[in-house]
N, C-alpha and C positions, 0 to 999 in steps of 0.2 A: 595205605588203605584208608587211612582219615580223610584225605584228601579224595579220595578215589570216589568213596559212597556221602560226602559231604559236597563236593560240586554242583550237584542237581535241587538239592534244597537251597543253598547260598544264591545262586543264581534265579531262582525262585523268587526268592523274596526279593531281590536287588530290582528285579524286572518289574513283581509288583509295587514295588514302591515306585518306582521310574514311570509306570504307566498315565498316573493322570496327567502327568507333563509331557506325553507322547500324544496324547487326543487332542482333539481340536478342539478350542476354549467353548465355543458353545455344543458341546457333549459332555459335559463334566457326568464321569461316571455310566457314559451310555445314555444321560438325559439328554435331548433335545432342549436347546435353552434360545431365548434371544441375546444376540448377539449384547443388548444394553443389558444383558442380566446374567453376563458372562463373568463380572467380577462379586456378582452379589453375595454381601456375607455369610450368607447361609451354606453360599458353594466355596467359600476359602475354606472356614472354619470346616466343615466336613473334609476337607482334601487336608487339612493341617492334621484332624484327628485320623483319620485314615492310614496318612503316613509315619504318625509316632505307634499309634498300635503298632501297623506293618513291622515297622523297624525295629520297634522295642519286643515285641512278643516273637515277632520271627527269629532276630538275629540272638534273641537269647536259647531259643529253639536249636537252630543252628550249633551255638557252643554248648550247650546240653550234649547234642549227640554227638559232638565230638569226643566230648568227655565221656559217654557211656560205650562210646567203640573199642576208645585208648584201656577202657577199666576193663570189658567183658570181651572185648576183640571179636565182636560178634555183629556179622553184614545186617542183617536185621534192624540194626540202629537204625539206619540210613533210612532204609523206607517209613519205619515209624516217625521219621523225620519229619519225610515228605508231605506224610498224613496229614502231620501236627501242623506245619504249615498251611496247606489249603485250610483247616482248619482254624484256621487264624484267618488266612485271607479274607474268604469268603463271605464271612460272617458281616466282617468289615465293611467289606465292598455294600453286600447287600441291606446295611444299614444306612450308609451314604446315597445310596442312589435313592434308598425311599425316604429318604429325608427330603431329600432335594424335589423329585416328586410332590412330595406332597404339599410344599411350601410354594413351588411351582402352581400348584391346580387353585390351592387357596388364595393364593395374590392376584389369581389369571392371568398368568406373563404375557399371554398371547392374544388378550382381549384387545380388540381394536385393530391388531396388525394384520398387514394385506401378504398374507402366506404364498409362496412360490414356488416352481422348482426352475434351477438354468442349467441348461445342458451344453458339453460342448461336441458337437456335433462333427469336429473335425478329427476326434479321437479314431474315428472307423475309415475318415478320406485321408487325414492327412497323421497317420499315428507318430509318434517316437519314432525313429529308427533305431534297431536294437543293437548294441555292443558286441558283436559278434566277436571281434577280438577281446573281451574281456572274457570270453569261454575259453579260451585255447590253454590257460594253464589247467584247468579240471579236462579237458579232454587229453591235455598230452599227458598229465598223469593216469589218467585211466589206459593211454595207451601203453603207460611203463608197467603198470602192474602188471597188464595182460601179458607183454612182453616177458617182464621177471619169472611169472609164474611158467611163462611156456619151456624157458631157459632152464629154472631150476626143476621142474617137473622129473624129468628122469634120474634124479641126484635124491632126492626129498626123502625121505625116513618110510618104510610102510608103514608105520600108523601116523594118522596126521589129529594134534590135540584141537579139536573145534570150538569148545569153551573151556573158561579159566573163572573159578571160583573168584570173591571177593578179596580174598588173599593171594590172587594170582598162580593160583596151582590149577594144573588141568584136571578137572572133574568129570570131563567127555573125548575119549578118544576115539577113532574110526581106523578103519581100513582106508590106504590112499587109493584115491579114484579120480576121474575127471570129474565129475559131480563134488566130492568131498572138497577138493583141492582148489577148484575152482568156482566153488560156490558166492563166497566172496567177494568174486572179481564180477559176478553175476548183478550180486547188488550194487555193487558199485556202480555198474552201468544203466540198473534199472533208476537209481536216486538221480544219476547224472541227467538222464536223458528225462524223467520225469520234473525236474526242478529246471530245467532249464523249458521245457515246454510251458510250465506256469510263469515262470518270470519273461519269457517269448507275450503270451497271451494277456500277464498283467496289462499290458502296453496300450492294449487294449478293452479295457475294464471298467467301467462307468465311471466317472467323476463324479465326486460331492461338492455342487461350488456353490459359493454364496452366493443368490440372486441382488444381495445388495452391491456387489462386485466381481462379477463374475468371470471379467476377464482378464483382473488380475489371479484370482480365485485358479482359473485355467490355467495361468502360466507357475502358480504355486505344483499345483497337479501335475505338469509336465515335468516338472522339474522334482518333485519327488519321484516320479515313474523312473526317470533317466538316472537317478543314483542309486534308486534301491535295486532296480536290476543289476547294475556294477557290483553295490555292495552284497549280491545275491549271488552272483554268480564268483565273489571272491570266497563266501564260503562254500560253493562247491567245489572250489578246490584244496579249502582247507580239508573238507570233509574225506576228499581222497587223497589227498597225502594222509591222513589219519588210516583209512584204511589201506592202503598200503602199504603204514607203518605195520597194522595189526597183520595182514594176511606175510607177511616177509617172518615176522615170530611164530605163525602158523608153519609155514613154510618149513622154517629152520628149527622145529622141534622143541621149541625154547622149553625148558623146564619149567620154570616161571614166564609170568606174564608180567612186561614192564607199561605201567598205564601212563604215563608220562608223556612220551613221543606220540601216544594213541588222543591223551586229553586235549593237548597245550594246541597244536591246530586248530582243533574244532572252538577252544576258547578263545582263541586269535579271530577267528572266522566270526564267531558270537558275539564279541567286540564292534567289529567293523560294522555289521551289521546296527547293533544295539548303539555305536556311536552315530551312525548317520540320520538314524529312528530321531534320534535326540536331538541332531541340529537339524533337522528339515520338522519333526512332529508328524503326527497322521497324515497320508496328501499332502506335506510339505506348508502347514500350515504357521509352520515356526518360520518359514523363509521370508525375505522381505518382501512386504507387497507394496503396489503404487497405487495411489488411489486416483487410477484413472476417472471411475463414476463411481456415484455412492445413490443407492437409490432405496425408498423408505422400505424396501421387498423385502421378508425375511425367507430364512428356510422353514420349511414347513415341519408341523410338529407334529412326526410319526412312528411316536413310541408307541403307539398301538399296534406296531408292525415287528417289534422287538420283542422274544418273548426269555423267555428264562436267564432273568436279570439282563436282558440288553445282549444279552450272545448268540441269539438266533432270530435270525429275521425270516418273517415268514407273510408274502404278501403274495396269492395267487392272480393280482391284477398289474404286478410288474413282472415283465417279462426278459428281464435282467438276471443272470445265473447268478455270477459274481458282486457283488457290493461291497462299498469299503467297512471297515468293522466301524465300529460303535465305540468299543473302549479297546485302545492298543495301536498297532499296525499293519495294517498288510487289508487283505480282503475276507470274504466270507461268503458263504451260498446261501440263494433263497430258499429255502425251504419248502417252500410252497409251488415250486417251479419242478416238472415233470422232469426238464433235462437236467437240472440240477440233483436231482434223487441218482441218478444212471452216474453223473460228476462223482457224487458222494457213495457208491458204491463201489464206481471205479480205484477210487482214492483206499477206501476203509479197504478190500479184495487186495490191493497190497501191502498196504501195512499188511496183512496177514500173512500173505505169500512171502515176503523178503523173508520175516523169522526162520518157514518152512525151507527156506533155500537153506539154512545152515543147520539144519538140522541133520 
């Protein structure tokens, strides 16, 4: 059980601490920086404190609540965990970033420089081609489940246990039904076929590239696009063999819930992911570049379009759904974009629905 409600806080803080060294050197923290003021000491030394707080206050956090699960055996720890943690982060984060800020605006990093944007325009004529064999172990596993489920359906227990307490005991039973039964198998295929549409789509997603070199910048871009799809689409299939672990214990009555064979997938899958984040960086900014041309251009400095510490970008005269995030990996919507609101309701409408499936 230690292990079971302590995963999500360890991972938490592992991620944020691993996160400045995932962004691209000149965003420390979600700031827009110039690239000649990407080692500036104001931005080590905040990224050094950043990371000992993270590490010291979280991971103490961490064994705290192991230690009050193991004393009081009581789920509860875990999310005060969780609490404690953001609670740690946050604070952190939003101290660094306005530090850096404000040493930024006082020095005027940006004073004199000829601000740009470079686009690569080939991303809509000539995209990535997508790994379509890299789907077929998350689709043939979605098609065992469905298979398993159809097979054991008329054998299965009439009542089927749908949740299982922190302690692994069923807390929620039902009457079997096709709905009850195969509720599961439901989600499974809405996650499948929903993450493989966005990682389809990434492919095609605006680029952040340096106008000082843009077209090694481009060939960084492509080449994170073409691995985080791969490394995307391997945890889709960790994610359904996890659930196939869990709905086969559904299935079969289990008295207890073994969280094990349901975790260690998705932490496999969470790895590969979180390992490729690491060697390639945001947009693949860790990868080697060539400096084909070097020209005096910077990117331009639009953190006035970032709003709630740098996590939501919000510009009603770019006409871009998708953007790459600010601090992290992956992408993010405009906010300020009509078909991005319909994006983000479509998105939030099921996180909500999938729960209601298992219900």
């Amino acid at each position: 059980m230690i292990t079971y409600l302590l995963t999500g806080p360890l991972l938490l803080v592992v991620l944020a601490w691993l996160m400045p060294s995932l962004s691209k050197p000149t965003l420390p923290f979600g700031v827009r920086v110039p690239a000649r003021h990407a080692g500036d000491p104001v931005i080590v030394e905040q990224r050094r404190a950043y990371r000992w707080w993270v590490g010291g206050a979280g991971g103490s956090l961490v064994v705290a609540g192991g230690v009050l699960t193991l004393l009081f055996n009581n789920p509860l720890a875990g999310v005060l965990v969780v609490i404690a943690v953001f609670a740690v982060i946050v604070p952190s984060f939003a101290h660094a970033r306005s530090t850096i800020r404000a040493v930024k605006q006082h020095e005027h990093w940006y004073s004199g420089l000829r601000q740009t944007v470079a686009v690569d325009t080939s991303l809509r004529t000539r995209p990535e081609p997508f790994p379509w064999l890299w789907a077929l172990p998350a689709i043939a596993l979605l098609v065992t489940t469905v298979v398993v489920g159809v097979v054991r359906y008329p054998t299965m227990p009439e009542t089927l246990a749908l949740h299982y307490n922190a302690l692994g005991q069923p807390d929620r039973v039902v009457a079997k039904s096709i709905t009850s039964a195969f509720g599961l198998v439901i989600v499974q295929a809405i996650l499948t076929a929903g993450i493989l549409l966005l990682a389809f789509l990434s492919s095609r997603f605006r680029a952040d590239l340096d106008p000082a070199n843009p077209a090694a910048s481009a060939r960084q871009h492509r080449g994170f696009v073409r691995g985080m799809a791969k490394a995307t689409l391997i945890l889709v299939a960790c994610l359904n063999l996890s659930l196939l672990f869990t709905a086969w214990q559904i299935w079969s009555a289990a008295h207890s819930f073994s969280a094990a064979p349901v975790l260690v997938p998705v932490l496999v899958g969470l790895v590969v992911v979180l390992g490729f984040a690491i060697r390639t960086g945001q947009q693949g900014s860790r990868l080697p570049v060539t400096e084909d041309e070097h020209t005096d251009a910077v990117e331009r400095d639009d953190d006035r379009y970032w709003r709630g510490l740098g996590q939501f970008y919000v510009n009603s005269d770019d006409p871009a759904i998708f953007v790459p995030k600010r601090f992290g990996v992956g992408w993010t919507i405009n906010m300020a974009n009509p078909r991005s609101i319909v994006v983000f309701v479509a998105i939030v409408a099921t996180a909500v629905a999938v729960p209601l499936l298992l219900r």
